[in-house]
C-alpha positions as CSV (number, residue, x, y, z in Angstrom):
1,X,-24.9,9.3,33.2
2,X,-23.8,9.8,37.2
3,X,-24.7,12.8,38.7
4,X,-22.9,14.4,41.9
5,X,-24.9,15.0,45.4
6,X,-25.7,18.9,44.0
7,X,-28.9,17.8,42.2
8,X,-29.9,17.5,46.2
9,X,-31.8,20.8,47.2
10,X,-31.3,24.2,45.7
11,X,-33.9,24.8,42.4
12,X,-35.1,21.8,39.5
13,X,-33.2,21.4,36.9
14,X,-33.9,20.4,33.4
15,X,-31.7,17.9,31.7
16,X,-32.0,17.5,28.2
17,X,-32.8,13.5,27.1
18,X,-33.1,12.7,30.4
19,X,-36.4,10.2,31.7
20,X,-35.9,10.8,35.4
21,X,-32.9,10.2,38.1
22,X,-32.5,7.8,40.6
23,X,-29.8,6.7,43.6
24,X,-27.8,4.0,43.2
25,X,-26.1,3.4,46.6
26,X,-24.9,7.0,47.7
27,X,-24.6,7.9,43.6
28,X,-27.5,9.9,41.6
29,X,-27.6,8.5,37.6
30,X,-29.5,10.4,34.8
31,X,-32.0,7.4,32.6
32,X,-32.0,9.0,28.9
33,X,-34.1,7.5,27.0
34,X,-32.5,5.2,24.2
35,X,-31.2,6.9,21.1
36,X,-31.9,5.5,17.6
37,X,-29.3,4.4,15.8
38,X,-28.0,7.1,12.8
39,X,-25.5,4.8,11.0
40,X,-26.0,4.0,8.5
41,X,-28.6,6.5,7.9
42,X,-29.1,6.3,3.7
43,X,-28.2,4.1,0.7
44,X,-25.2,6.1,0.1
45,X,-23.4,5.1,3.3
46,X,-24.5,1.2,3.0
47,X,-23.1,1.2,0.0
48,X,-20.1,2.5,1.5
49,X,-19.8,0.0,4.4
50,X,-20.4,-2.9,1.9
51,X,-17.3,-1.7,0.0
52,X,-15.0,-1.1,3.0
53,X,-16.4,-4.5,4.2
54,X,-15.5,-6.5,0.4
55,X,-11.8,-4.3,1.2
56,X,-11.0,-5.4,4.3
57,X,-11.7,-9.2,3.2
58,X,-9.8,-9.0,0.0
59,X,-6.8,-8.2,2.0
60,X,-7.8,-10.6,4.8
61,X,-6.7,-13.5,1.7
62,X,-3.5,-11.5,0.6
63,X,-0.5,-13.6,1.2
64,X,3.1,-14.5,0.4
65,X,5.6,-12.2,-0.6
66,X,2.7,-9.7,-1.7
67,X,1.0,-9.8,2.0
68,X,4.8,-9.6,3.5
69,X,5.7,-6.6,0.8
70,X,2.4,-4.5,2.1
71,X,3.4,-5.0,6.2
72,X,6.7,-3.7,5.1
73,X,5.8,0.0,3.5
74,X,6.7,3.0,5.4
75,X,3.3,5.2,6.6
76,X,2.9,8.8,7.7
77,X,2.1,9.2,11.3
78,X,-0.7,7.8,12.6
79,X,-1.1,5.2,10.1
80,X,-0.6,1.4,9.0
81,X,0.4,-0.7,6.2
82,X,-3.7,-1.4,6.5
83,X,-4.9,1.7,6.3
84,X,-2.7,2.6,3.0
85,X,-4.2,-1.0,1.6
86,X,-7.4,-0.2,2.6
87,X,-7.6,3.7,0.8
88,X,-5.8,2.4,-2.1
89,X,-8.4,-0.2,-2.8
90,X,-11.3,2.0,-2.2
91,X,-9.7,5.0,-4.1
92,X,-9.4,2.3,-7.2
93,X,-11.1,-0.7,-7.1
94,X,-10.7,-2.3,-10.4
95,X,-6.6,-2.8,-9.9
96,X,-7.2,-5.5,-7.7
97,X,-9.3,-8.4,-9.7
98,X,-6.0,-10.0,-9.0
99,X,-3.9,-10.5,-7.0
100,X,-0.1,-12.3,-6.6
101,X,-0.1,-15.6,-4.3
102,X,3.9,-16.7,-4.3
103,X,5.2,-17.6,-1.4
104,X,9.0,-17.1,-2.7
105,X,10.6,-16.3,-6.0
106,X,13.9,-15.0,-7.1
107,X,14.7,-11.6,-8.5
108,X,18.3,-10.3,-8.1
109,X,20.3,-7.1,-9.6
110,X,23.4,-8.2,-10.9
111,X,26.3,-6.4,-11.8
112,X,29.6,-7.3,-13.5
113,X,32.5,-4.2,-13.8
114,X,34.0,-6.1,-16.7
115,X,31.8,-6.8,-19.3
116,X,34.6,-8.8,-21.3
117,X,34.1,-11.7,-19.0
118,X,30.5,-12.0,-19.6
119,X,31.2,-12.0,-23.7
120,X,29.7,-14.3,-23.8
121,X,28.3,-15.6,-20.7
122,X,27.6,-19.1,-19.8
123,X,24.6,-19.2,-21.2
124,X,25.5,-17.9,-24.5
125,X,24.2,-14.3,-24.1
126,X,25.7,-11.0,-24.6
127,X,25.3,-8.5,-22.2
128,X,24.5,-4.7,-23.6
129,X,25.4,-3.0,-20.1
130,X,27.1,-3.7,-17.0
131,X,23.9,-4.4,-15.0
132,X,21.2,-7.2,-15.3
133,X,17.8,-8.2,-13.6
134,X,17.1,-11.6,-13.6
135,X,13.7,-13.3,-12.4
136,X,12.6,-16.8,-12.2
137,X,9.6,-18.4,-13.6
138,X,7.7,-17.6,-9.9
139,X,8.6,-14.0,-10.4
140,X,7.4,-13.8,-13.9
141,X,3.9,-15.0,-12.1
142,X,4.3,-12.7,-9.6
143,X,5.1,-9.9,-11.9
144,X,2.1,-10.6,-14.6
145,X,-0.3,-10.8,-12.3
146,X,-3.1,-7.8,-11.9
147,X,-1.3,-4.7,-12.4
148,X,1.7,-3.3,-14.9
149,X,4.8,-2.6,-12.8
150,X,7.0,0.3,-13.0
151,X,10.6,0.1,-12.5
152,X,12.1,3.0,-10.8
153,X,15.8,3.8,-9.2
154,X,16.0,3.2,-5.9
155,X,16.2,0.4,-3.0
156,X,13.8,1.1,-0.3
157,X,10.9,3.2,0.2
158,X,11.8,6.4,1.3
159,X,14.8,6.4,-1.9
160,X,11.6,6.2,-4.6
161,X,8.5,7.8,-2.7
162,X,7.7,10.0,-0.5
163,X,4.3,11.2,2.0
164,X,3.4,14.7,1.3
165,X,2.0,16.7,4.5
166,X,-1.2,18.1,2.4
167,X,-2.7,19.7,5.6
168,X,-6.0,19.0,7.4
169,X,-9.4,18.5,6.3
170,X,-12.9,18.8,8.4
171,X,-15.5,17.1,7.0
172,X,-19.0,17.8,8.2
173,X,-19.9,16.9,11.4
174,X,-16.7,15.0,12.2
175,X,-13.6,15.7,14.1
176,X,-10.4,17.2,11.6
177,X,-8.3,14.3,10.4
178,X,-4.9,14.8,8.3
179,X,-4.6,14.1,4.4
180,X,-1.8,12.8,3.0
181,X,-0.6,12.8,-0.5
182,X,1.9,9.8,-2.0
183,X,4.3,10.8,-4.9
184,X,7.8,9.3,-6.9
185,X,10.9,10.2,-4.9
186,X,13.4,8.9,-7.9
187,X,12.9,8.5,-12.0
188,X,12.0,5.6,-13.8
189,X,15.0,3.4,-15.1
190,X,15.6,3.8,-18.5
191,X,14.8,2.3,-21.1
192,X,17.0,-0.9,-22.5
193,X,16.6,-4.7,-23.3
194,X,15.1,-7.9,-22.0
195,X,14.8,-11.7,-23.4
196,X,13.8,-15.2,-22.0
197,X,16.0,-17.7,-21.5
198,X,16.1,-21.4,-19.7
199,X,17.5,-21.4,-17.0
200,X,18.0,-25.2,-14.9
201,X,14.7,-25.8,-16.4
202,X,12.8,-22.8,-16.4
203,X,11.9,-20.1,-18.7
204,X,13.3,-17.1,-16.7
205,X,13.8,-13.3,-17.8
206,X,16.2,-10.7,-18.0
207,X,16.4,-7.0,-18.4
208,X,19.3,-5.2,-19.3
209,X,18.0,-1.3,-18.3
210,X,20.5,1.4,-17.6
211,X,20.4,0.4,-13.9
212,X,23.1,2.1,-11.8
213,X,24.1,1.7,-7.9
214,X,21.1,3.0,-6.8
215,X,19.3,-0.3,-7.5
216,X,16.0,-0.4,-9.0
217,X,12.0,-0.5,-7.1
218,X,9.4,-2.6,-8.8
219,X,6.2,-0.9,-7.8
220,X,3.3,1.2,-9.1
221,X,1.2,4.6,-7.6
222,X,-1.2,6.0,-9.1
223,X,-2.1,10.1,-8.8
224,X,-5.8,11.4,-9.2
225,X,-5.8,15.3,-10.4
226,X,-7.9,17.4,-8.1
227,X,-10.9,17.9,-10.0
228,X,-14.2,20.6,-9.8
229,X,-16.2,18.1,-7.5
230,X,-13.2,15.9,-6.3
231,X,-9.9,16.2,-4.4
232,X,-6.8,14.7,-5.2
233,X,-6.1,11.2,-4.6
234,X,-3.5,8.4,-4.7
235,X,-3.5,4.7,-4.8
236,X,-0.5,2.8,-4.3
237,X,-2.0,-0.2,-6.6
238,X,1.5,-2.7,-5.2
239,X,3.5,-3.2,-2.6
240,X,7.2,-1.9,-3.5
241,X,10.2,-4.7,-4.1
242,X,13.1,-3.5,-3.7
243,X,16.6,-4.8,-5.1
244,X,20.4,-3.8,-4.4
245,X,22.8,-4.5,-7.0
246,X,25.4,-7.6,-6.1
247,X,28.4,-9.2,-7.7
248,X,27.2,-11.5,-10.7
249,X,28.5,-14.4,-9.4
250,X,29.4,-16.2,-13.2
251,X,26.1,-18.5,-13.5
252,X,22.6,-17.7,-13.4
253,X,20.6,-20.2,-10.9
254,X,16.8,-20.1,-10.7
């Protein structure tokens, strides 16, 4: 460390760490000797670093719609769509043995106002309600892969969850950091019906839920109860998709 002209004259002075002082030009520096290294210090904290290391290059080979979904998310202050990823993974590891690799796929929310004209529609079917969620084959994949979805009302993030300001925590011997809990905003859509049909060559799905104007979230968080030993937690196990509902236009189209 540099040291100003007043270690010149006047009485010695002890310096904790430090080996001697010398000049450099018309500038005094402190030698310490060199400090061993504390990190990591015990099996516990390799351990650790191995798993925040395997984290970080699991979503180093996210892609597609599922990588673009992630970069999209809304984060509490001082945090990134990485740093949600990251916690999530750590907080539960075995939802993510899988994960979704399409680049596209097509999932719309359509609604008809007159359900006589859709009695039957052109492919045959009957619809029970006014709105309908179609996906393509791709989303099917999409959908099937690693986790079970829920489908909740609402079409973006801050509309079906929300950050909740739990305060500050100090752990030991580093600096206070803030904790932030993740929760529903909006209900799950109800319940209703859903079948397979081809569609220009491809076995696509429907779902006939009580879906309403607010549109509907494909997405699914999961809460950890504060426990004797543990605090709460959360773990937003997939990205959100989010769908508005649009004019059926008369024929479905993979």
């Amino acid at each position: 460390m540099r040291l100003g002209s007043s270690i010149l004259g006047g009485k010695p002075m002890r310096i904790p760490g430090v080996v001697d002082v010398y000049q450099v030009g018309d500038k005094w520096v402190a030698r310490s000797w060199p400090k061993v290294q504390n990190q990591p210090n015990s099996a516990a904290q390799l351990l650790w670093r191995k798993k925040f290391k395997d984290a970080h290059a699991m979503v180093k080979n996210w892609q597609g719609v599922y990588m673009d979904s992630w970069q999209a998310i809304d984060c509490p202050p001082g945090k990134m769509w990485i740093d949600i990823a990251l916690h999530s993974i750590l907080t539960m590891p075995r939802a993510w043995n899988v994960t979704p690799t399409q680049q596209d796929f097509k999932l719309e929310l359509y609604r008809v106002d007159d359900l006589s004209t859709v009695q039957p529609d052109h492919l045959g079917q009957f619809w029970p309600l006014n709105y309908c969620l179609f996906g393509n084959a791709a989303f099917q994949s999409y959908a099937t892969a690693g986790i079970a979805w829920h489908q909740r009302y609402g079409s973006d993030f801050t509309s079906t969850l929300k950050w909740n300001d739990l305060g500050w925590i100090c752990p030991e011997g580093k600096r206070p950091k803030k904790k932030w809990g993740l929760s529903y905003a909006s209900e799950e859509a109800s319940d209703g019906w859903g079948n397979m049909h081809l569609v220009d060559g491809e076995m696509c799905v429907f779902w006939w839920l009580y879906y309403d104007e607010r549109g509907v979230a494909w997405e699914r968080l999961y809460n950890f109860p504060a426990t004797a030993d543990k605090e709460s937690n959360y773990a937003l196990e997939g990205p959100p998709l989010y769908r508005k509902p649009i004019p059926f236009p008369g024929v479905f189209h993979a």
